[in-house]
Wavefront OBJ file of the C-alpha trace (Angstrom):
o trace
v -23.897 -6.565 -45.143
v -24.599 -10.334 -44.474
v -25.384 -10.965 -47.844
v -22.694 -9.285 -49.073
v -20.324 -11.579 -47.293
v -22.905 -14.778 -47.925
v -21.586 -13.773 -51.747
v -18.150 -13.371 -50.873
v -17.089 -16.951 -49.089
v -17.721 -19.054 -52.349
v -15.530 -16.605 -54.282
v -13.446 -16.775 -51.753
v -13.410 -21.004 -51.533
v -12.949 -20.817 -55.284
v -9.874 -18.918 -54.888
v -8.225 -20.936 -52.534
v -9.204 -23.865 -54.640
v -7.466 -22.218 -57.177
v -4.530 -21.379 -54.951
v -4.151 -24.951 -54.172
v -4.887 -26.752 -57.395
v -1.945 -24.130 -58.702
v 0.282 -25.151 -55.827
v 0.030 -28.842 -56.468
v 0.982 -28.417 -60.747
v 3.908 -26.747 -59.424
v 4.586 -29.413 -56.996
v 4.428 -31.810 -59.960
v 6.667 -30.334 -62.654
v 8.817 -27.679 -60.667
v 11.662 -30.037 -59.152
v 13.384 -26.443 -57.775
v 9.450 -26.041 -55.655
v 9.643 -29.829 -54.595
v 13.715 -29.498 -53.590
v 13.065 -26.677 -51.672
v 9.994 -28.096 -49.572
v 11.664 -31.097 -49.167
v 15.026 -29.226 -47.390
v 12.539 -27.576 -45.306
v 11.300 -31.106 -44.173
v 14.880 -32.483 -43.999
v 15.919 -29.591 -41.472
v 13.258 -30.045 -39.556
v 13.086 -33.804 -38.981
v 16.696 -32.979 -37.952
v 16.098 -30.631 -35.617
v 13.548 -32.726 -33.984
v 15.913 -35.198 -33.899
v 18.778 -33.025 -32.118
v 15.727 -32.016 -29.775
v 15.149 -35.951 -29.216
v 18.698 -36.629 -28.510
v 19.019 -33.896 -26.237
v 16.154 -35.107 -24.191
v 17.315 -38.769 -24.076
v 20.541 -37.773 -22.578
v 19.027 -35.818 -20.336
v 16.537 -38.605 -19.122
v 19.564 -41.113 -19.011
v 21.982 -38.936 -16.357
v 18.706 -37.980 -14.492
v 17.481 -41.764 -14.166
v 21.684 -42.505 -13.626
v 21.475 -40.147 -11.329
v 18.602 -41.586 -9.734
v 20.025 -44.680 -9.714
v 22.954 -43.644 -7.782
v 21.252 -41.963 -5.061
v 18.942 -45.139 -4.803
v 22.247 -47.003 -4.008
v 23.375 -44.605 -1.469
v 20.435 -44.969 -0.057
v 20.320 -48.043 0.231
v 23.752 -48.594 1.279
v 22.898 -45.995 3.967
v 20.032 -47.659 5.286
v 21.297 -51.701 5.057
v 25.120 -50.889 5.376
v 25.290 -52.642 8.868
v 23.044 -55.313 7.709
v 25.224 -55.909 4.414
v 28.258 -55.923 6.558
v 26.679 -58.316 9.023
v 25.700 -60.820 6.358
v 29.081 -60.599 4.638
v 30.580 -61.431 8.315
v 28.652 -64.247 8.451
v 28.481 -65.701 4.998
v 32.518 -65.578 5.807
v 32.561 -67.136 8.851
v 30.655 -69.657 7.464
v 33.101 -70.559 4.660
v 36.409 -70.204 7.043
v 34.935 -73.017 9.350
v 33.609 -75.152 6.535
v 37.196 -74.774 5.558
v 38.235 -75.719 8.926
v 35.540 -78.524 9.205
v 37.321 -80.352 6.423
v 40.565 -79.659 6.656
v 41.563 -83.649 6.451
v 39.508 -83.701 2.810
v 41.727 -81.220 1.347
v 44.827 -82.579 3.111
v 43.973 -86.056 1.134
v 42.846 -83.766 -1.583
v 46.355 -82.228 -1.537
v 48.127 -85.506 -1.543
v 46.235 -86.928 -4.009
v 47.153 -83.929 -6.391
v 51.115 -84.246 -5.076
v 50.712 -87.541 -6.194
v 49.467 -87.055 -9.648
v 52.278 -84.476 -10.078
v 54.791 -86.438 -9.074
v 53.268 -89.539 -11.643
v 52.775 -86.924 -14.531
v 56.723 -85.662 -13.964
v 57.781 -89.421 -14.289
v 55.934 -90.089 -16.956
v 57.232 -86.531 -19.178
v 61.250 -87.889 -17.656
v 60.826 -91.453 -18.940
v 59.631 -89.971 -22.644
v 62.314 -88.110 -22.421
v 64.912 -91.066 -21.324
v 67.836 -91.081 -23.570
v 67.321 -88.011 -25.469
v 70.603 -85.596 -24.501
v 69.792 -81.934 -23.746
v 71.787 -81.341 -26.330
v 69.506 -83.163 -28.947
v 67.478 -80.635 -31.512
v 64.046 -81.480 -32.428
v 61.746 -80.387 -35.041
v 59.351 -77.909 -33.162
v 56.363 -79.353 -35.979
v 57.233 -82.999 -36.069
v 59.363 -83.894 -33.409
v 61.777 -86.004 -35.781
v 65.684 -85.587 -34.466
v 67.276 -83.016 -36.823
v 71.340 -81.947 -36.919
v 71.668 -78.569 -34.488
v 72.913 -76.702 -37.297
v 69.788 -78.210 -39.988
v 67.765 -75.196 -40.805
v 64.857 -77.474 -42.330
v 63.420 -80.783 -41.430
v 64.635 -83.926 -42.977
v 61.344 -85.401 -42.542
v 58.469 -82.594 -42.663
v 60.471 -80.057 -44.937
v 59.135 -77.024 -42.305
v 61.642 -73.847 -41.617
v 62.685 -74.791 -37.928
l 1 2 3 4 5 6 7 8 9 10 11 12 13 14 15 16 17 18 19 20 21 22 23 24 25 26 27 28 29 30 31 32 33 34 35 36 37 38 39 40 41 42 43 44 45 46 47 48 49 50 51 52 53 54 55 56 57 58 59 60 61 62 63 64 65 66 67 68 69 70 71 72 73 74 75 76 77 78 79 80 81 82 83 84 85 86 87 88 89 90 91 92 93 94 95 96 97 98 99 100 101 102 103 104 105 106 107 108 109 110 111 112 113 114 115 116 117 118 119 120 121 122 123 124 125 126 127 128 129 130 131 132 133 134 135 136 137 138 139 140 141 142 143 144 145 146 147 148 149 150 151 152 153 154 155 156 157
């Protein structure tokens, strides 16, 4: 019996030599063979794909999730401190406000001041001029109230 199957396994190795070397030629000159093995290799690259996508937005609202909780707990545990340090860091500003109150009084004048110089300024360019002068809204050149062109830049007013 032994020998028997000793004389069997190359006929059988030649076969699926065979079986293989026949495969391939049809590989190479059947384009219907080739079309359908690669369809077969499309679909499943796509559903490992779908698989992948799945188990990415799965990992992404578990480590949200995660996240979340983390912050709870967190909030949970420090809240008082957080609260406490906010307090403070407050209090802090308010009485540096308070501790130089006469800066930003100055600072406020000062900034009156330049107002007041800037609206003197824009009232003496305008010195002169009517309020019932029209201007060309590209130039600036005086132009008749009823002109729908400028004399000077030819633009559609």
């Amino acid at each position: 019996m032994h020998q028997a199957f000793f004389h069997a396994v190359p006929v059988i190795m030649i076969l699926v030599g065979i079986a293989i070397f026949v495969f391939a030629v049809f590989m190479m000159f059947s384009p219907a063979l080739r079309g359908r093995m690669l369809a077969r290799q499309i679909k499943s690259v796509r559903y490992a794909t779908d698989i992948a996508k799945d188990d990415i937005r799965k990992t992404g609202e578990n480590m949200a999730g995660a996240a979340i909780d983390t912050i709870g707990n967190i909030l949970d545990e420090k809240g008082d401190r957080l609260q406490d340090i906010a307090s403070q860091t407050l209090g802090r500003q308010t009485q540096a406000i308070l501790d130089n109150s006469d800066k930003l009084e100055e600072l406020t004048d000062l900034t009156s001041s330049a107002v007041a110089k800037t609206v003197a300024k824009a009232a003496s360019a305008f010195k002169g001029k009517s309020a019932g002068d029209v201007y060309c809204k590209y130039c600036g050149t005086p132009i008749d109230g009823d002109s729908v062109f400028c004399k000077k830049c030819g633009k559609k007013q």
